[in-house]
C-alpha positions as CSV (number, residue, x, y, z in Angstrom):
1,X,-33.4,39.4,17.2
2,X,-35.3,42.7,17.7
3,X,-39.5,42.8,16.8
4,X,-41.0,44.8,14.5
5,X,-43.7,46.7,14.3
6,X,-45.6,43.9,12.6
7,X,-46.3,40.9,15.3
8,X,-44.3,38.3,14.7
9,X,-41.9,39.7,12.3
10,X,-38.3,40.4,13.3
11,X,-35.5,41.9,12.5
12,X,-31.5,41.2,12.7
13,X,-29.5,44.1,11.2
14,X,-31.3,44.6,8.3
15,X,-32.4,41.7,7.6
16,X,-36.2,40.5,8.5
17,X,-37.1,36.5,10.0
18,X,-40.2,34.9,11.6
19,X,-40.3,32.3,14.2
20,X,-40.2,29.2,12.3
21,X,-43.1,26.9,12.6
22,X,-41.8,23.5,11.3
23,X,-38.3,24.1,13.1
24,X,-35.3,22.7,11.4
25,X,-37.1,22.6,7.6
26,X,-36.9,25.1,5.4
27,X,-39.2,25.7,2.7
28,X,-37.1,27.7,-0.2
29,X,-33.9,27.1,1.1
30,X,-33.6,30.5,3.5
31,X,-31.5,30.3,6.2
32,X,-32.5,29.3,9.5
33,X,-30.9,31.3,12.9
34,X,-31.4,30.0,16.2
35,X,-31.3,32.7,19.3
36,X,-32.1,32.0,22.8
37,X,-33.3,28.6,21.8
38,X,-36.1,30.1,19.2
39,X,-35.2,29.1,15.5
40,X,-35.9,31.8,13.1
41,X,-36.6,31.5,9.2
42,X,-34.8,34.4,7.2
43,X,-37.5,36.3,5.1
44,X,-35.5,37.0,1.7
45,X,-36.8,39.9,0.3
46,X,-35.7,39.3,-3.2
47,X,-37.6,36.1,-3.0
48,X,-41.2,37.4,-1.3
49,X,-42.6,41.1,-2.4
50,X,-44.4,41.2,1.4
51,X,-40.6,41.0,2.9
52,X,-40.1,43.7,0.0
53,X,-43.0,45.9,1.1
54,X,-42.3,45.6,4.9
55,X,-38.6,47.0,4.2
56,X,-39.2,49.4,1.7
57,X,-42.5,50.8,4.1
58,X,-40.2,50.7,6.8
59,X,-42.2,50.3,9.3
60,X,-44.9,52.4,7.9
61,X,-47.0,49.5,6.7
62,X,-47.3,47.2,9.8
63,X,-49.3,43.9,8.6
64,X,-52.2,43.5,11.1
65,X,-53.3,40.2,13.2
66,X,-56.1,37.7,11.1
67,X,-58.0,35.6,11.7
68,X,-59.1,34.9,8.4
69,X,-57.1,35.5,4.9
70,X,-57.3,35.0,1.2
71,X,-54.4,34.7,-0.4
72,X,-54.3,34.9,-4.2
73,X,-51.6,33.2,-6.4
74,X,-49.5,30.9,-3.6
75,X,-47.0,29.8,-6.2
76,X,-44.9,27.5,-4.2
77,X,-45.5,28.5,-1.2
78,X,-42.6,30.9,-0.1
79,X,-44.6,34.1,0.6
80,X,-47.4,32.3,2.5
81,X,-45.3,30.0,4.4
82,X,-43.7,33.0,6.6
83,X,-47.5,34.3,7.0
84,X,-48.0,30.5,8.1
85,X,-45.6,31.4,10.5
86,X,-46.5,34.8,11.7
87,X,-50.3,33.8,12.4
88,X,-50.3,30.1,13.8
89,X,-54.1,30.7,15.0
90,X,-55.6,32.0,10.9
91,X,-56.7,30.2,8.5
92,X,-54.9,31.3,5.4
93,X,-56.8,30.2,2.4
94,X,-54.6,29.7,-0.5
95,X,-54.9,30.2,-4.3
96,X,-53.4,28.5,-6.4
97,X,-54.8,27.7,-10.5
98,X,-51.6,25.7,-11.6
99,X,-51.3,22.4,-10.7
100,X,-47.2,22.1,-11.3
101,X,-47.3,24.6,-8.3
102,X,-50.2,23.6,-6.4
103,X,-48.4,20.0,-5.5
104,X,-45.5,21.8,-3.3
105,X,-48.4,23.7,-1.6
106,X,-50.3,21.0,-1.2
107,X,-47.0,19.5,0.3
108,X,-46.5,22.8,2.9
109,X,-50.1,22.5,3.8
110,X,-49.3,19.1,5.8
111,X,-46.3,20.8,7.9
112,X,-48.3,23.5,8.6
113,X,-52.4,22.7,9.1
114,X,-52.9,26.6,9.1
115,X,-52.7,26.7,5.4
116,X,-55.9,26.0,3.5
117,X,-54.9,25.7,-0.6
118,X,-57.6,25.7,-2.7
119,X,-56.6,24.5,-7.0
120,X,-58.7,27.5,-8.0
121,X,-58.6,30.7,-10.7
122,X,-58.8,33.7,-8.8
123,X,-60.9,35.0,-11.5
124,X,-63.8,32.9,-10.5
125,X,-63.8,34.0,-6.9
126,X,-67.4,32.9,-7.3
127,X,-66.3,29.0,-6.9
128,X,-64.8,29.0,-3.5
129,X,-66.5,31.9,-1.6
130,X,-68.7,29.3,0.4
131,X,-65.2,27.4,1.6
132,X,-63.9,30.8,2.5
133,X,-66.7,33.0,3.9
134,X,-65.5,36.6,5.1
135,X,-61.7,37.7,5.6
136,X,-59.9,40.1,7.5
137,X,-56.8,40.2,4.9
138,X,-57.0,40.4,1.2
139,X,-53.3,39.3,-0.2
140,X,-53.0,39.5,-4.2
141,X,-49.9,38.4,-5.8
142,X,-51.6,37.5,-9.9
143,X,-49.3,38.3,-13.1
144,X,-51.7,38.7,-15.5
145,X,-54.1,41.1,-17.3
146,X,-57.3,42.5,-15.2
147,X,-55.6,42.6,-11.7
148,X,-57.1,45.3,-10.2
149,X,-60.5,43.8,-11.4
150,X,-59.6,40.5,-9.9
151,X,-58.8,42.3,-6.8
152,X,-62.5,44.2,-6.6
153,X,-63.9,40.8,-7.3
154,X,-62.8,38.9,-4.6
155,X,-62.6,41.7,-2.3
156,X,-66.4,42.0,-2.5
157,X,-66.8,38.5,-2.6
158,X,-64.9,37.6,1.4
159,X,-63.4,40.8,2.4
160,X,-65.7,42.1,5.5
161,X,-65.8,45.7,6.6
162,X,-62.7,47.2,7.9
163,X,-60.6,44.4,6.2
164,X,-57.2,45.2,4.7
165,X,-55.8,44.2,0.9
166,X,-52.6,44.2,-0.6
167,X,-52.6,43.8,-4.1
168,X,-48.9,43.3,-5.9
169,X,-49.3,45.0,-9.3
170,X,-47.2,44.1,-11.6
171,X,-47.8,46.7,-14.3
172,X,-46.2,44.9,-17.2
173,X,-48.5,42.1,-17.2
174,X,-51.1,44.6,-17.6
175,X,-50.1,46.2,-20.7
176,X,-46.5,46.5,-22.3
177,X,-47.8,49.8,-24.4
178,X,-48.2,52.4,-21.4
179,X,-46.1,53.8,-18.8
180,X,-46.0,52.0,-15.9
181,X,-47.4,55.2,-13.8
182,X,-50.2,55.5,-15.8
183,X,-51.0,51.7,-15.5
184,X,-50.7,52.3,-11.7
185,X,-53.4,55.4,-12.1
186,X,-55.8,53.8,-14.0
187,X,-55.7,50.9,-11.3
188,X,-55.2,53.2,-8.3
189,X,-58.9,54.7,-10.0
190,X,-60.5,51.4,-10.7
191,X,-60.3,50.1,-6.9
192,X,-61.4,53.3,-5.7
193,X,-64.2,53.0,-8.2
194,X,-65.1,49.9,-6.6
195,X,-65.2,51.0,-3.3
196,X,-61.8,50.1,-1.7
197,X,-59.7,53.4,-0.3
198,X,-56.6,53.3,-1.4
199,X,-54.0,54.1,1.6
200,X,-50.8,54.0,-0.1
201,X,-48.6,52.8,-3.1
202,X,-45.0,51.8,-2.5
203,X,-42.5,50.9,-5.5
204,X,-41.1,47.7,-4.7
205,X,-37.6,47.9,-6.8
206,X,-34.4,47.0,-6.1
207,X,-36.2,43.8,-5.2
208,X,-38.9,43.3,-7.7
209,X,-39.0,45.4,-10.8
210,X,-41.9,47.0,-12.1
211,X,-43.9,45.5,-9.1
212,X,-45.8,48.3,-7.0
213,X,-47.6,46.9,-3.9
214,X,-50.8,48.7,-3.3
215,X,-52.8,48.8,0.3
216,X,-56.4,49.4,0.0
217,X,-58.8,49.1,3.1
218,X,-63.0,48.6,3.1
């Protein structure tokens, strides 16, 4: 098991892991890989679009250290559990609007007391800002309409100066009608409008179609 350029994430072949928190449970069914007496969870790509980026980036896009992060739309948990895993010591505040996928969350917030989920719409960043306060990581992973709005919003909400956002754009739940680089342009131009630089854009396919992951900085 050989580190990465990103702390705590490593690499076997070409496959990435973290050090498993909770070892001996999975969360989403990876595999688990025990070396030198450290358990390690495998981080599927095709599962997690931050496993995505951090292959397709190759090692251009190391994720930094937090202490503090907002992370928008948790789903189940299988993205977030591996950050669980890579920064014991943050407080990851969690995302969620829909209850059906807020319970498992909920659930992987006992095992792992690093893992703050809030039952919230991301659109109303305005009704959990006090619990969160400032963040040095933005993480955005929304399928819906306004992303790059959504984004802005929060990002000037609890993102503090020098802080780092990755927003996962998926550009066919912004509009079916235009190309998907043009979608990208016009939201590339909108966070830059709002006063996030844009550092880089990286297609995400094979392992998520029409998903772009987008790194903007204060």
């Amino acid at each position: 098991m050989e580190p990465t350029e990103s702390p705590g994430v490593f690499r076997h072949g070409k496959e990435l892991y973290s050090r498993n928190a909770t070892p001996g449970l999975r969360v989403y069914g990876e595999e688990l890989r025990t070396e030198q007496g450290v358990e390690y969870r495998h981080w599927d790509p095709w599962r997690s679009k931050l496993a995505a980026l951090l292959l397709k980036s190759g090692g251009r896009f190391p994720l930094p250290v937090p202490h503090r992060v907002l992370y928008l739309g948790g789903a189940h948990g299988t993205t977030v559990s591996h950050l669980s895993d890579l920064w014991p010591d943050a407080q990851i505040f969690v995302v969620e609007k829909s209850p059906t996928s807020f319970a498992p969350l909920l659930a992987l917030s006992r095992r792992r007391t690093n893992l703050l989920p809030l039952l919230a719409d991301a659109q109303l960043p305005e009704r959990y800002v006090a619990d969160v306060g400032v963040v040095d990581f933005l993480y955005q992973d929304v399928a819906q309409r306004g992303q790059a709005r959504i984004f802005l919003e929060n990002a000037a909400a609890s993102l503090g100066e020098r802080g780092v956002g990755v927003l996962m754009l998926k550009v066919r739940s912004v509009t079916q009608a235009r190309p998907a680089d043009q979608v990208l342009n016009e939201s590339r131009a909108e966070l830059d409008q709002g006063g996030l630089a844009v550092v880089s854009t990286t297609d995400l396919a094979p392992f998520s179609r029409e998903h772009v992951a987008v790194r903007a900085t204060r």
